[in-house]
C-alpha positions, -999 to 999 in steps of 0.1 A, spaced: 513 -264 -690 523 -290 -662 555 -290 -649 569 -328 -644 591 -318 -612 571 -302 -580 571 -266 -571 557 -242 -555 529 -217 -574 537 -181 -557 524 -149 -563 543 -133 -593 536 -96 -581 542 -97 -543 531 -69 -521 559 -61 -496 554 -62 -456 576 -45 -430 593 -67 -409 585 -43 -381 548 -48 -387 552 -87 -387 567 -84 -354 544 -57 -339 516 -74 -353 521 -107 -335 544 -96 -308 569 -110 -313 598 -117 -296 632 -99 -319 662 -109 -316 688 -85 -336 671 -49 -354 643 -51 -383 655 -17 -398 638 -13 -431 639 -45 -441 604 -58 -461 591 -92 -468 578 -108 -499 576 -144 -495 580 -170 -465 596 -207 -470 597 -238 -447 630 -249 -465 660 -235 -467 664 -250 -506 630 -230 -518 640 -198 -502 635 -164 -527 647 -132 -522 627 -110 -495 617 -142 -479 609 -152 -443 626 -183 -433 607 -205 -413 630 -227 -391 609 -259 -375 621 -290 -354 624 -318 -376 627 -358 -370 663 -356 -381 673 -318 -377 659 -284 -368 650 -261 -400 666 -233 -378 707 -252 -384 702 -242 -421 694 -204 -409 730 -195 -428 722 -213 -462 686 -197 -461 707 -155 -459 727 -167 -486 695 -177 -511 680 -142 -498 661 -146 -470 662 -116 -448 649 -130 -411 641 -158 -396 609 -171 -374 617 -199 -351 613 -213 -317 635 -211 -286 656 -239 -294 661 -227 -334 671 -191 -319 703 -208 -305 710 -223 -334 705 -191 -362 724 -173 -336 752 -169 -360 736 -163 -389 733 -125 -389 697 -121 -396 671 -110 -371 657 -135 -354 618 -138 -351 606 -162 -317 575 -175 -308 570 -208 -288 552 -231 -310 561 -224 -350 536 -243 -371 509 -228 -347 520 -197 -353 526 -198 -392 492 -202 -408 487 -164 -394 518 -152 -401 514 -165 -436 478 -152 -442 494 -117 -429 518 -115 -455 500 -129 -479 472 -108 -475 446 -136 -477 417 -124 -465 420 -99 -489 413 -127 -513 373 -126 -529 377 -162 -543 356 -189 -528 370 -213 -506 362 -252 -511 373 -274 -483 369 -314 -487 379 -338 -461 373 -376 -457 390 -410 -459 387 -418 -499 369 -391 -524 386 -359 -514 406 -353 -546 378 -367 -568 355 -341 -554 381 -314 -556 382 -323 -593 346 -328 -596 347 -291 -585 368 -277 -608 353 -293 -639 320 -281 -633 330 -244 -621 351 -244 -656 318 -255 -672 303 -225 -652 328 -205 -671 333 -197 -637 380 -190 -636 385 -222 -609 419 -235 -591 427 -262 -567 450 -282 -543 452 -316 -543 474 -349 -534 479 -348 -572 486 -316 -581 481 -278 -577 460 -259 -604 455 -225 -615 433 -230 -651 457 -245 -672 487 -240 -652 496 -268 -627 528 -284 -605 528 -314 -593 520 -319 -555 543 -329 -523 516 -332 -496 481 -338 -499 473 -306 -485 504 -277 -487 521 -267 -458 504 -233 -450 534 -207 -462 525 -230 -495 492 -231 -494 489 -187 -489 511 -184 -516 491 -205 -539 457 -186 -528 478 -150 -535 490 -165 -567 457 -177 -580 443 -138 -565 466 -123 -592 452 -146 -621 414 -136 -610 405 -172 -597 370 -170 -582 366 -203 -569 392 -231 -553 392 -266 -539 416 -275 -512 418 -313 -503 424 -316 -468 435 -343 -449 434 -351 -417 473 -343 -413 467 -309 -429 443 -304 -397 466 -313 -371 493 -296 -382 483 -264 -389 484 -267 -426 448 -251 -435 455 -222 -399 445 -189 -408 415 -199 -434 379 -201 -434 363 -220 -452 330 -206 -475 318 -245 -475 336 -277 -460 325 -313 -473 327 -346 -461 330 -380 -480 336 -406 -455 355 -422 -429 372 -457 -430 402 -472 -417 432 -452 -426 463 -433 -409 460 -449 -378 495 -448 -380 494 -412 -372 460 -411 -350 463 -438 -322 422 -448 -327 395 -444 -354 384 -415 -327 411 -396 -327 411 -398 -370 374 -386 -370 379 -357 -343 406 -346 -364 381 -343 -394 356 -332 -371 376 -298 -363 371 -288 -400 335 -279 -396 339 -255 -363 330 -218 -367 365 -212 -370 373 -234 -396 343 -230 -420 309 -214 -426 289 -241 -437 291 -280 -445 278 -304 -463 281 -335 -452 271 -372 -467 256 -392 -440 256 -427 -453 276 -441 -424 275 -433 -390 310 -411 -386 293 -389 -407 258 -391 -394 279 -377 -359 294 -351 -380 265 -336 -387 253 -338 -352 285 -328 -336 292 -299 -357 289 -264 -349 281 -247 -380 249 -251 -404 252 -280 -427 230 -299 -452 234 -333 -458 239 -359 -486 227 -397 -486 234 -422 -516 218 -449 -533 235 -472 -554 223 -486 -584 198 -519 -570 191 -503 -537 160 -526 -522 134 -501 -524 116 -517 -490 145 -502 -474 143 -473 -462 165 -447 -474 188 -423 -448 171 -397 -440 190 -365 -458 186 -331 -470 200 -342 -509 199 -380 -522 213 -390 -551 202 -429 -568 225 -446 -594 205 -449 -623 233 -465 -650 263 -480 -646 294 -488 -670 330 -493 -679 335 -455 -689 302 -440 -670 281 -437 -642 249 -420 -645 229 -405 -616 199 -384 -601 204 -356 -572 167 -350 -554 170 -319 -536 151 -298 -513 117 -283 -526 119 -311 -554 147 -297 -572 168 -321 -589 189 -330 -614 203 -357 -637 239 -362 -653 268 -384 -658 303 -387 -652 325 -405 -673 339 -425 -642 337 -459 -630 313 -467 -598 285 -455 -574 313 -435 -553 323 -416 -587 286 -403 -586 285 -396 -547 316 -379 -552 296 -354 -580 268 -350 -560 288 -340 -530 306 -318 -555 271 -305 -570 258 -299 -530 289 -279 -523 285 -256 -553 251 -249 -545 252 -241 -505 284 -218 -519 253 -197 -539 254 -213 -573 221 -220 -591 213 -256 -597 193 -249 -629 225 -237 -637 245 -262 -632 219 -280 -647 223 -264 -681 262 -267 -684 262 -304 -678 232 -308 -699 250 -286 -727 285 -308 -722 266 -344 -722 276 -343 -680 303 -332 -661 338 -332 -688 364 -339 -662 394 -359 -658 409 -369 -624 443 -385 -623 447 -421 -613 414 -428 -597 400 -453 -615 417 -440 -644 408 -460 -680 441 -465 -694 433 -489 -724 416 -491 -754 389 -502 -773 406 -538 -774 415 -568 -746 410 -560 -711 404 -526 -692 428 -511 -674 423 -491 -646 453 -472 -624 438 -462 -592 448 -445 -563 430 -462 -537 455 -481 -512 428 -485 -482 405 -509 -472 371 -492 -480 388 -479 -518 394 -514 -525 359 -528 -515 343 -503 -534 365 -502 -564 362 -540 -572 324 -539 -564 320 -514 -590 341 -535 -616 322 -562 -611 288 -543 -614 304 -535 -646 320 -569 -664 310 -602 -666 350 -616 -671 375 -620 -652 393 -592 -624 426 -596 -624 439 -573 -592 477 -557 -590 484 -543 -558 511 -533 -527 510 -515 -493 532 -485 -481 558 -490 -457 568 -467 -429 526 -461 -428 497 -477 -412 505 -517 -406 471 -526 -388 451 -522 -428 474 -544 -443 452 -580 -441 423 -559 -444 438 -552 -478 450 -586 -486 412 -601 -478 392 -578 -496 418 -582 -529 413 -619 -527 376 -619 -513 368 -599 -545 389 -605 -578 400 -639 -596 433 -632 -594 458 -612 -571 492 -601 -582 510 -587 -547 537 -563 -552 561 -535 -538 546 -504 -535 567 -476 -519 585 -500 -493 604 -471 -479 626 -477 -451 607 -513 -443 616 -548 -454 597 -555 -489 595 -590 -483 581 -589 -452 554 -564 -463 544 -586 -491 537 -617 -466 515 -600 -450 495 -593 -478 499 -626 -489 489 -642 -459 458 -624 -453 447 -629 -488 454 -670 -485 433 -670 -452 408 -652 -467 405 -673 -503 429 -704 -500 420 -716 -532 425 -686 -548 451 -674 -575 480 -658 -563 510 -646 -573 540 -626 -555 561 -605 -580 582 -583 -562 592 -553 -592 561 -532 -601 564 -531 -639 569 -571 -641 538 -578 -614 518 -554 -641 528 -576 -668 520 -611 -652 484 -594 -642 480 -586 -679 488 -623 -694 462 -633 -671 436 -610 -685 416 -613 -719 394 -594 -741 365 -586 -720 388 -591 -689 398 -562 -664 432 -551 -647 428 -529 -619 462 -519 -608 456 -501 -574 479 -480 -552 502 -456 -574 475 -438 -586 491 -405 -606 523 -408 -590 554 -412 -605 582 -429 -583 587 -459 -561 603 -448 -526 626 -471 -520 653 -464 -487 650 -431 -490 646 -426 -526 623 -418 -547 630 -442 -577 610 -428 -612 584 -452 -619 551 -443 -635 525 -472 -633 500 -450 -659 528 -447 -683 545 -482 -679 510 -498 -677 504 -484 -716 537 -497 -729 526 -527 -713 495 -532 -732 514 -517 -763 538 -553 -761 507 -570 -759 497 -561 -790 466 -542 -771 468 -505 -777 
């Protein structure tokens, strides 16, 4: 069952807390009388608030949560947790009044407490890193349900419990989300979950009042440095992930140097993980890790691998996913399963049993067409480093032509943009620049960026400028030929184009099939 609209997955049997407690438990400061009122539930938004909820009023960039304090009473909510400023303003709204001077410090705790999360026996999955995350989380999933082993997870995609699954806002919750998912997936007997986390989630309290069983770490490349003023700032943000207080153990993959300091500069025990591709110069010398794992096959609709662990254990699958970084991604997975206490021969036996690891990621790298004309692939990657890696592995697997359909976000980090525009031109025969989620910036202006970056970089190239998604897909498409590929990058599993503030339904995986349908190809 997947719901098409997002929403919260909250625990369908709630165990009440006193509002007394909550206050006497982090001494708070109470404005107005608890009584015997009890809570059941907290919300960040006034428009998600349940009955026996605790309203959590924050400053916003265009309004404090704490002005909608009245509408929040009136859906059910029976007090409110704010700051100073927020008291003032749910003065009036005649519920008690919960202060404490920083909010989304304070609310990972708070939610944990009512929640009950440590109360929770599942295992806890955290994986961090520039491109990868929700592939590993995935990754995870699929071979725990292999296991037979009752799995859930978080991701930019979506939040799963088994079979049951809402689409997702953030990449990683907020934490009154997050606890509720982890109470909710407690009730249905879930013994294992992956959270994606990004670096956001981190430094803003998203993942507070967790620990971690295992982190992982896939890699670090230019990304969000509209949020993080240097590269340093992104990777001490991932860093804090694998402290003591954060997580038990890590494993990280060491093929660059961000994560080579990881491992250095962390402070709990980790193992590591290097990767091969498939052609590696064997007079190189490989990076010297705990776990390596060396492409042996790669396709259109596979990758095939090896993972050499310590002691000589090892193992060898597949997973039916484009590229070298679908296989690192597995391995990290594999590595994470086995530092949590799960027994590689095991594993082993599931994946030999299946034919490899059965899983299905949305929109990375995702094999939309058929067994005629050109491949189609919808892919989530809109960075630098997902672009270089995705067309290398497309070309490692075609002899045609790539045909490449592609925007950048507005409102987000400028400085990647030529980067993007290069490597698009740099490494497919033909570029088709779009819009993709302009926001509140000029679309035009975006797309000469990209435009101009990709001319620099190959001024004899082919390029086009087609402004509306569906009609850019379409021009990459009559440019592409049996034997051909179309790798349409950036929307990924989403399903809208923001647009001045809204969110206008657009589904490049759907449209990208009807597409090929008027081409006579599926």
């Amino acid at each position: 069952m997947t719901d098409l609209a997002p929403s919260a997955l909250r625990p369908q049997h709630p165990v009440p807390r006193s509002l007394s407690g909550l206050v006497d438990e982090f001494e708070l400061d109470l404005r107005g009388d608890t009584g015997t009122r009890e809570l059941t539930g907290v919300s960040l938004s006034s428009r998600t608030v349940q009955p026996g909820d605790l309203y959590v009023g924050v400053p916003g960039r265009v309004s404090h949560g704490a002005a909608f304090a009245v509408a929040a009473r009136e859906a059910g909510a029976v007090a409110i947790l704010t700051d100073e400023a927020g008291a003032l303003l749910a003065a009036d709204s005649g519920l008690p009044v919960l202060v404490t001077p920083d909010v989304r410090v304070a609310l990972g705790a708070v939610a944990a407490w009512l929640y009950r999360t440590d109360e929770n026996p599942a295992t806890l999955f955290g994986v961090t890193g520039t491109n990868g995350k929700t592939s590993v989380v995935y990754l995870l999933f699929a071979i725990l349900s292999q296991l037979g082993v009752v799995a859930g997870l978080t991701s930019t995609a979506e939040r799963r419990i088994g079979e049951i699954a809402v689409t997702s806002n953030l990449t990683t919750p907020e934490a009154s989300e997050l606890h509720a998912l982890l109470a909710r997936m407690r009730e249905a007997e879930v013994r294992a979950v992956g959270v994606e986390i990004s670096a956001q989630a981190i430094s803003r309290h998203r993942v507070d009042g967790l620990v971690f069983d295992v982190a992982g770490f896939t890699n670090l490349s230019h990304d969000h440095l509209d949020d993080y003023e240097s590269m340093e700032e992104y990777f001490q943000a991932k860093l804090e992930l694998f402290q003591p207080d954060r997580s038990r153990r890590g494993v990280i993959t060491v093929d660059s140097d961000w994560g080579r300091r990881i491992a250095a500069e962390c402070r709990i025990p980790v193992t590591t993980l290097a990767n091969t591709p498939l052609g590696h110069d064997p007079a190189q010398p490989l990076v010297d890790a705990d776990w390596h794992m060396s492409v042996l096959e790669t396709g259109a609709r596979h990758t095939e691998f090896e993972l050499v662990g310590p002691e000589g254990r090892r193992l060898q699958t597949r997973v039916p996913l484009l590229g070298w970084y679908m296989a690192a991604n597995a391995a990290l997975a594999i590595v994470l399963l086995v530092e949590s206490g799960f027994d590689l021969s095991a594993i082993e036996q599931a994946l030999t049993r299946d034919g490899g690891i059965d899983v299905y990621i949305p929109g990375r790298a995702e094999l939309i067409s058929g067994d005629r004309g050109p491949l189609v692939y919808i892919d989530y990657g809109h960075s630098p480093d997902a672009f270089l890696n995705t067309l290398a592995a497309i070309r490692a697997s075609t002899t045609g032509r790539v045909v490449m359909v592609f925007g950048a976000d507005g409102d987000r980090d400028k400085t990647k943009r030529g980067d993007m525009g290069a490597i698009a031109a740099r490494g497919a025969d033909a570029v088709v620049i779009t819009d993709f989620h302009p926001r509140w910036e000029d679309a035009a202006s975006i797309r000469s960026t990209l435009l101009t970056a990709a001319r620099a970089a190959a001024p004899d190239g082919e390029l086009y400028e087609v402004p509306d998604p569906a009609t850019a897909f379409r021009r990459a498409l009559s440019l592409a030929g049996e034997g051909d590929v179309v790798l349409y990058a950036g929307p990924g599993h989403e399903n809208y184009q923001e647009v001045k503030g809204v969110k206008i339904p657009y589904s490049a995986r759907d449209d990208a099939r009807v597409a090929l349908q008027e081409a006579g190809w599926l």
